[in-house]
C-alpha positions in Angstrom: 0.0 0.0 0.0 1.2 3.5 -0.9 0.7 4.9 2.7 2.8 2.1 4.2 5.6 2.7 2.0 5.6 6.4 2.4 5.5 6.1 6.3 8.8 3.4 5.8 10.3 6.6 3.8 9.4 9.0 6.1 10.7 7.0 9.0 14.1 6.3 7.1 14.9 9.7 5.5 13.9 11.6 9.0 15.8 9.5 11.7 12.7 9.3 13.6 11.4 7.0 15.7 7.9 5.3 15.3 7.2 7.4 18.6 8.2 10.0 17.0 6.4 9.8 13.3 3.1 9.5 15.8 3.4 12.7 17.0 4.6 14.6 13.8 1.5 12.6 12.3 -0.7 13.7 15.5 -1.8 10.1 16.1 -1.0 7.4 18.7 1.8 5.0 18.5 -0.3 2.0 18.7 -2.6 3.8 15.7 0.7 4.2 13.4 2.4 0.8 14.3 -0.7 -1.1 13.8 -0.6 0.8 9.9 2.7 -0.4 9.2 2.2 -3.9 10.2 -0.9 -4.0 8.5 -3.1 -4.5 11.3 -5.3 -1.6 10.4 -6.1 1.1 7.9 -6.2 4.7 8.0 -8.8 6.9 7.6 -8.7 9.6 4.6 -7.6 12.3 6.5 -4.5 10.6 8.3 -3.8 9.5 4.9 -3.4 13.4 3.8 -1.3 14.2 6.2 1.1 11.0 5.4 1.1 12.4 2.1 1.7 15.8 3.1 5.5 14.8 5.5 5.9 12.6 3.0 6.4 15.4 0.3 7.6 17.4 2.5 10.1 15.5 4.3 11.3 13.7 0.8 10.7 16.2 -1.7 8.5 16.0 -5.0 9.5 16.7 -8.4 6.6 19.1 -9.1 5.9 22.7 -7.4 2.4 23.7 -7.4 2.8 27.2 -8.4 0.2 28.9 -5.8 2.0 26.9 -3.4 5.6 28.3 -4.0 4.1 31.8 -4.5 2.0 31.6 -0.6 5.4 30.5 0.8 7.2 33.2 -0.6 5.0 36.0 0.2 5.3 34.6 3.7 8.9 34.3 3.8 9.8 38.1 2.5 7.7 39.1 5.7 9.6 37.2 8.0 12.1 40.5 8.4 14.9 40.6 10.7 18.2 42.0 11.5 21.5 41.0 12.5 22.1 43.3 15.2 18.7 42.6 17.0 19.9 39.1 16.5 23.1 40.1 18.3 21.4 42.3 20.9 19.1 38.9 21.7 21.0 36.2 23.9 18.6 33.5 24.2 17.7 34.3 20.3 20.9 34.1 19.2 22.0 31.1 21.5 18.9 29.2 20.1 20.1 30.5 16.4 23.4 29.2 17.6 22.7 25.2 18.8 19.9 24.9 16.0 21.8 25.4 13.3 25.2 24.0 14.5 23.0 20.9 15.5 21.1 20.8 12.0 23.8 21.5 9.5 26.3 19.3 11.4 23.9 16.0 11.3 23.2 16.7 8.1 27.0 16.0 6.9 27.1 12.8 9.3 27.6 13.9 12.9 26.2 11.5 15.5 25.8 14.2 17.8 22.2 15.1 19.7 21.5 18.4 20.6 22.4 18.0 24.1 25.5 17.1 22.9 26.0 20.4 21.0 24.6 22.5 23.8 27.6 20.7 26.2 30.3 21.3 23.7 29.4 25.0 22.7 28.1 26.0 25.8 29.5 24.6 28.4 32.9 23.5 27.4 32.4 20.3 27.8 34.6 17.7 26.0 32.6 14.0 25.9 33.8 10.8 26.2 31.0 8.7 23.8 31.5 11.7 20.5 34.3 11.4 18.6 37.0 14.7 18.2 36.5 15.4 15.2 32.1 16.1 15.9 32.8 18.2 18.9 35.5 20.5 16.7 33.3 20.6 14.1 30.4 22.0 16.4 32.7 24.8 18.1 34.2 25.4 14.8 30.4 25.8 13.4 29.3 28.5 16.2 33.2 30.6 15.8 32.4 30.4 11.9 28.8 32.0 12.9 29.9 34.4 15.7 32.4 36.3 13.2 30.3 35.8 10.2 27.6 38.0 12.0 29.7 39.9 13.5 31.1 41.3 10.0 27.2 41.4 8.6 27.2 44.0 11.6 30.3 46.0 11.7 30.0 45.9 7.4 26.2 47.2 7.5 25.4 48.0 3.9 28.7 47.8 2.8 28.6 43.9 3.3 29.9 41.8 0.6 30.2 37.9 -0.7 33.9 37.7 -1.5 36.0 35.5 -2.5 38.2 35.6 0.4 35.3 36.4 2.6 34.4 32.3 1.5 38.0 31.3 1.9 38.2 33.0 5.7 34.8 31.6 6.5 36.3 27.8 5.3 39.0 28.0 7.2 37.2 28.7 10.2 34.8 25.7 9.7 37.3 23.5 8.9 40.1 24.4 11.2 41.7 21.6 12.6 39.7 19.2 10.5 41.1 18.6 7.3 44.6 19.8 5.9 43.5 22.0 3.6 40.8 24.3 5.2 40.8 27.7 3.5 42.2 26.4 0.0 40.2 25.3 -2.9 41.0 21.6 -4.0 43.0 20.5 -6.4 41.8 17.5 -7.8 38.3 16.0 -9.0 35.3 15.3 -7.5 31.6 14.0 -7.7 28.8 13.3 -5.4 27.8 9.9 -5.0 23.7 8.9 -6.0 23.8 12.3 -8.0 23.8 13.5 -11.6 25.3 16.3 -11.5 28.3 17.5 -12.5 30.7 19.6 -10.1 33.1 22.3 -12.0 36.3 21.5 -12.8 38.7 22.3 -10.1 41.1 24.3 -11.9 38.0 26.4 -12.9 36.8 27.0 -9.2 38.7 30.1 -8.6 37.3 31.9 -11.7 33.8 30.5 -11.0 33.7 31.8 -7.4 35.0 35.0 -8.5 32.0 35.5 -11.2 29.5 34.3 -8.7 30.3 36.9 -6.0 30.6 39.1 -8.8 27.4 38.3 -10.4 25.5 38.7 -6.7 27.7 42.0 -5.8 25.7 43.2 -9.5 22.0 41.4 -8.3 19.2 43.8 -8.6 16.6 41.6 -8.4 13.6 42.1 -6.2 12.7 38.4 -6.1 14.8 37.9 -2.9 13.9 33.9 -2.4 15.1 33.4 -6.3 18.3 35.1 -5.5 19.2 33.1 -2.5 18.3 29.5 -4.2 20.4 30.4 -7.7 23.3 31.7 -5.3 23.2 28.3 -3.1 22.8 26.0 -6.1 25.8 27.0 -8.0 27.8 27.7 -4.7 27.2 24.1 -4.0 27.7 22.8 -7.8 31.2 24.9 -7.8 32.1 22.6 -4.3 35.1 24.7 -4.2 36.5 22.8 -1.3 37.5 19.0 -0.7 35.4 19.0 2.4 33.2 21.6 3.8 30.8 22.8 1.6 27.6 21.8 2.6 28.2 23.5 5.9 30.0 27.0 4.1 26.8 26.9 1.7 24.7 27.4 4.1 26.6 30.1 6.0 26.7 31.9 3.5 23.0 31.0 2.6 22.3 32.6 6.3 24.7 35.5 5.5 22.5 36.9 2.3 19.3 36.5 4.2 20.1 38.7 7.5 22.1 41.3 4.7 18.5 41.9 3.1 16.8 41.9 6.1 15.3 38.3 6.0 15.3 35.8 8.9 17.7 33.3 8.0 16.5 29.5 6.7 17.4 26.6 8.4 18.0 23.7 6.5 16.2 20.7 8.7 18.2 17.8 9.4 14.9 15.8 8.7 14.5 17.2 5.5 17.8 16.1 3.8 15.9 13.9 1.0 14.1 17.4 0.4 17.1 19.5 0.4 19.5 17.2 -1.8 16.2 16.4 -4.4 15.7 20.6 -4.8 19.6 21.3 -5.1 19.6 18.4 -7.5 17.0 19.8 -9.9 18.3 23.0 -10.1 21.5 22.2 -10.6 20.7 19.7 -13.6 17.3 21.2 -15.0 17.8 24.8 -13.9 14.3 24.7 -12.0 15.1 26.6 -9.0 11.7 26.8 -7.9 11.2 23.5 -5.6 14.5 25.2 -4.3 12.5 28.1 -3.9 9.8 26.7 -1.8 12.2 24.8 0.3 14.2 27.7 1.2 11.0 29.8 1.7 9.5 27.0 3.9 13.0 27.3 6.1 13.0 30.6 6.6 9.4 30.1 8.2 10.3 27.3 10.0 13.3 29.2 11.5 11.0 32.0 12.4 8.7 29.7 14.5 11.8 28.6 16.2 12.8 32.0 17.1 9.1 33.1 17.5 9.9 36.0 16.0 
């Protein structure tokens, strides 16, 4: 049955527990394990709503045009600033473990968010997380702290350099990997995709026209700019490690600089995320991008309950 196999997908992509599917679904556990066993069927309206995560955690190949368009006109009212970010503690300290947490699993950290809140909070060094996780997390939140801090000192003089990504590498990848702050030097290609990355001895030159190109940007359609910027940014993968994480710095940077509350990219929603960059970076449809990015800026919004 259709239902059964979405739940299965759901529960797979997500990370979540059964426990946890029944409350995203707003049933009872007993309700959702007796569906994937079989024991029972569910009624129309529980079967909407499976269809609804299940889209929305793994991503459909089609954007329903008043859909994209309601999510967007939300999105560009979500305003904010970075310095009432900065002037905000408990705003910017939930900002802070969020995204570190989120952007982090998404490249493989085992991690929880207690974990996080230890390691960039309190100081904490754990026995059961390996080195490398817990450097990546304080390496995530320095890379933020100065990235805003700049978006703040710059004000409207705030730019998307070239060595503005090379600074911002090194201090995600600092003490990770050999090369942090250095574009890489040989080939690469990501695994279960089609597309094709730039040629590394290209990436220097291709960086340099796509800060140019967004220094130049006078477009009004804010959400469009941010998903053509991240898509090529993450087709250029300028770096042999890393740039999952810099992309969406960077991602957060252009928001707060136009006044926008900053997406953030679910760790549930990784299917999503990888199918959207996918087909704008083979088809040149940025709009599922679109409504993704759209949908994270709201759903960073309730977060911050701004």
């Amino acid at each position: 049955m259709v239902y059964i196999q979405q739940l299965q997908s759901i529960l797979k992509a997500s990370g979540w527990s059964q426990e946890q599917l029944a409350r995203e679904l707003d049933v009872s556990f007993p309700s959702l394990n007796a569906w994937l066993n079989e024991r029972s069927v569910p009624r129309e309206k529980a079967v909407i709503r499976i269809e609804r995560l299940y889209l929305q955690i793994i991503g459909s190949d089609t954007v329903d045009e008043k859909q994209l368009s309601e999510a967007k006109n939300v999105a560009e009212k979500l305003t904010y600033s970075v310095k009432t970010l900065l002037a905000n503690k408990a705003t910017l300290d939930t900002l802070t473990l969020y995204l570190t947490y989120h952007t982090n699993t998404i490249e493989g950290s085992t991690m929880t968010l207690s974990d996080v809140e230890d390691v960039i909070f309190d100081h904490k060094v754990l026995s059961n997380r390996t080195a490398i996780e817990q450097t990546e997390a304080r390496n995530h939140q320095a890379a933020l702290y100065w990235l805003l801090d700049k978006l703040a000192s710059d004000g409207k003089d705030f730019r998307i350099t070239e060595d503005l990504v090379l600074d911002l590498h090194v201090r995600l990848m600092n003490g990770i990997i050999s090369n942090a702050g250095q574009y890489r030097t040989h080939s690469v290609r990501i695994m279960g995709t089609h597309v094709t990355l730039a040629n590394w001895q290209k990436v220097a030159q291709l960086i340099q026209q796509l800060t140019d190109k967004l220094t130049a940007n006078s477009s009004t359609d804010s959400i469009n700019s941010l998903a053509e910027f991240h898509a090529t940014f993450e087709q250029i993968h300028p770096f042999s490690d890393g740039n999952g994480r810099t992309g969406r710095l960077l991602l957060l940077a252009q928001a707060l600089y136009i006044g926008l509350i900053p997406p953030l990219v679910l760790k549930e929603r990784r299917s999503a995320y990888y199918k959207y960059l996918e087909i704008a970076q083979t088809a040149g449809d940025h709009r599922p991008l679109e409504l993704f990015i759209a949908e994270a800026i709201s759903q960073c919004a309730e977060l911050l309950q701004t």
